[in-house]
C-alpha positions in Angstrom: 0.0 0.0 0.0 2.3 2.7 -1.3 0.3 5.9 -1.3 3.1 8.1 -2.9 2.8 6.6 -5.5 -0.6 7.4 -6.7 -0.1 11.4 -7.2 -1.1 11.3 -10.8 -3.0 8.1 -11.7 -4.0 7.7 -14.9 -6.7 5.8 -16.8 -4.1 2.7 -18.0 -2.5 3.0 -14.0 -5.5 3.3 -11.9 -6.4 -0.3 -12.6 -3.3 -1.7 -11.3 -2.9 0.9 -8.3 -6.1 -0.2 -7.0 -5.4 -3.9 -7.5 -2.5 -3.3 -5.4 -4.6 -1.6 -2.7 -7.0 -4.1 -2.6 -4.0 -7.2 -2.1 -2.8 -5.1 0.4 -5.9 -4.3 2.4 -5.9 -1.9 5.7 -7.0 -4.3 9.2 -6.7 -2.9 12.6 -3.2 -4.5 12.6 -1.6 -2.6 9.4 -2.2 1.0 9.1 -3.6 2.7 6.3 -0.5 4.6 4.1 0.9 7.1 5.5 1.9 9.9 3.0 3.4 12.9 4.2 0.7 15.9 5.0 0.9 19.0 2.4 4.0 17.4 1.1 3.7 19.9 -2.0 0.3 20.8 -1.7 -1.3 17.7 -1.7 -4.5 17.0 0.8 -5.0 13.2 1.5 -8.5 12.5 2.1 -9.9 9.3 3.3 -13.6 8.5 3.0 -15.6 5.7 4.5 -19.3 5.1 5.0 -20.5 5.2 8.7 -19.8 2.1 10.1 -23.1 -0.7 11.2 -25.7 0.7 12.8 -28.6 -0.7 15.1 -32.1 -1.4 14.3 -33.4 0.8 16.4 -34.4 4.4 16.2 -34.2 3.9 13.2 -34.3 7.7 11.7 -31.5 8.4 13.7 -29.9 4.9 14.9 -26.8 4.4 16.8 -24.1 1.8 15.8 -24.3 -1.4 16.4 -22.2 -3.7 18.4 -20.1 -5.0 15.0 -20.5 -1.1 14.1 -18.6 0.0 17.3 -15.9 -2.6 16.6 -15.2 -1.1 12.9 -15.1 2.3 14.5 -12.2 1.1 16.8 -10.7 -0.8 13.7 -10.6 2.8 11.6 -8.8 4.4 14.7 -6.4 1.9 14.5 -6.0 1.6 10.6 -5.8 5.3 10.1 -3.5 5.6 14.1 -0.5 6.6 11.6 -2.2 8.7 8.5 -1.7 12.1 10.5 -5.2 13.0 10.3 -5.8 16.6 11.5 -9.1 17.2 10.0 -12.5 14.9 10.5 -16.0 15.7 8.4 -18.9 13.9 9.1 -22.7 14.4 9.0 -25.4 15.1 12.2 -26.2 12.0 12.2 -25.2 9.8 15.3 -24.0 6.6 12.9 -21.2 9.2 11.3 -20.6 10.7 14.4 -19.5 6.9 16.2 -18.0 5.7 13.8 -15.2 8.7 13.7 -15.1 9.0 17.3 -12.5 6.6 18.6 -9.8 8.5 16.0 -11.1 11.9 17.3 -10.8 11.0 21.0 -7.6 9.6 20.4 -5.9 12.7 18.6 -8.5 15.5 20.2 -10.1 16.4 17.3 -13.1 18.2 17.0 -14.8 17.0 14.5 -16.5 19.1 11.9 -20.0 18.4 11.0 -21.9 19.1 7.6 -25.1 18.5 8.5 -27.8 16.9 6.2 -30.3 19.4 5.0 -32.0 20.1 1.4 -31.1 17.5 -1.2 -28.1 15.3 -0.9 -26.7 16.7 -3.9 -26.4 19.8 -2.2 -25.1 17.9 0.6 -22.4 16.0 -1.2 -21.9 19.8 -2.5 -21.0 21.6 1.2 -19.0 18.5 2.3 -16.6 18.9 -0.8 -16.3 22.5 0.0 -15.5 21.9 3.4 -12.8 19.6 2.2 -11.2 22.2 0.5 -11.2 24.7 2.9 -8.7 22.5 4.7 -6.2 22.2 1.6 -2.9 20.8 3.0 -4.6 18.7 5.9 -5.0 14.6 6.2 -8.8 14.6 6.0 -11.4 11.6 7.4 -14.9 12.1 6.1 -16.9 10.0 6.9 -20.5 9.9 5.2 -23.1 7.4 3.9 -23.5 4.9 1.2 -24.9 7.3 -1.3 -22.6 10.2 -0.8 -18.7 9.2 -0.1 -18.8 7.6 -3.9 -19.9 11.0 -5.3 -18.0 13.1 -2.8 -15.1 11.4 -4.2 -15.7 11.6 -7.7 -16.5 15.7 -7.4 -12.9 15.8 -5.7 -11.8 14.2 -9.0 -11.8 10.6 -8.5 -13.6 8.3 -11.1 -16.9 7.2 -11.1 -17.6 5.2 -8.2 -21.2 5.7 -7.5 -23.4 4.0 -4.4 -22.4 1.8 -2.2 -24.0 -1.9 -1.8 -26.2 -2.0 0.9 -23.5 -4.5 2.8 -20.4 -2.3 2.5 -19.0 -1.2 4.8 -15.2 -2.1 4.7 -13.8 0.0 2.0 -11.9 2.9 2.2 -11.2 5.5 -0.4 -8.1 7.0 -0.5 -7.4 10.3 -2.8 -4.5 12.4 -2.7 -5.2 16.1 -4.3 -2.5 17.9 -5.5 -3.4 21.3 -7.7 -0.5 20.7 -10.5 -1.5 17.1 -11.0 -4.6 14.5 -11.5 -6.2 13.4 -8.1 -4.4 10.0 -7.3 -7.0 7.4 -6.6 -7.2 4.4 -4.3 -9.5 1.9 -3.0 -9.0 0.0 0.0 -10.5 -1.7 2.9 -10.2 -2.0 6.7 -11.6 -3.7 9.6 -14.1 -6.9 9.7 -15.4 -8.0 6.2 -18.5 -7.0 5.0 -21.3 -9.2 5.7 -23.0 -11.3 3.4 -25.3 -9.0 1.0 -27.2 -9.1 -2.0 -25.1 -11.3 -5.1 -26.3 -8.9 -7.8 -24.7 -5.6 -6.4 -21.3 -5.1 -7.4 -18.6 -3.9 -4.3 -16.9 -0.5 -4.8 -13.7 -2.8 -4.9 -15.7 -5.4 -8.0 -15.8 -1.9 -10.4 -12.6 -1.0 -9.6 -11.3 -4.4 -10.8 -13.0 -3.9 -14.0 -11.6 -0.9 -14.8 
């Protein structure tokens, strides 16, 4: 997982960068790469969708018991990544899920709340990503938003998540001279079992 070297992925490397990501997946054992922070103007942002969450209350649920153990698996996946800026949404399931990491380095995380449409959303999250050019950035959002926050910070189509994914974790690293490197990887538990006919974040980026 060598995360310098994905400054300026193109079409014919991004395939083969990602494969690499993928074989050498983040657990709560191995950190997630560790590039330097504003090493010339480049902002690494990691995305993930909120981790499991209960059944219950459902318009605002907690996590679940496997949710609170991926939460404690990103904290220790990302204990090395120097992150110094964490986005999430009002909702409790984003809030958990980046709170072991937050605790751990005292940071106050920022919160975008959900309000209006989700494009607009996806919209104020990406400009609060760039108002922290520079930084090492967790965001941590929802199935139908970290896929197209990622793509308007210039990754490639990634679209929704399945309804069972939970593991991955997207990794881009901005720089303003150069194309937005691009990575997909994973951390924690695996995903549990989920519907055959929906294709992983990780599936696409195979095929491409």
């Amino acid at each position: 997982m060598l995360l310098n070297a994905i400054r300026a992925v193109t079409r014919s490397s991004f395939r083969a960068l990602a494969i690499v990501a993928i074989a050498g997946c983040a657990t709560a054992a191995t950190p997630a790469p560790t590039p330097a922070a504003g090493e010339h103007g480049e902002t690494i942002v990691y995305l993930v969708r909120h981790a499991e969450k209960s059944t219950e209350n459902p318009s605002n649920p907690d996590l679940s018991p496997a949710g609170y153990v991926r939460a404690d698996s990103l904290a220790s996946s990302l204990r090395e990544a120097g992150i110094n800026v964490i986005i999430t949404t009002h909702l409790k399931r984003t809030i958990e899920t980046a709170q072991p990491l937050a605790k751990k380095y005292g940071i106050t995380p920022e919160v975008v709340a959900i309000s209006g449409s989700t494009a607009a959303h996806i919209d104020s999250v990406v400009a609060a990503v760039r108002r922290h050019s520079g930084s090492r950035i967790l965001v941590v959002g929802h199935s139908n938003t970290i896929g197209r926050i990622a793509e308007k910070l210039g990754a490639p189509h990634i679209g929704d998540l399945c309804d069972n994914e939970y593991s991955d974790l997207i990794i881009l690293s901005i720089h303003r001279a150069s194309r937005v490197g691009y990575l997909v990887d994973s951390y924690g538990p695996p995903d549990p079992p989920g519907d055959p006919s929906c294709k992983t974040v990780r599936q696409r980026t195979e095929e491409n």
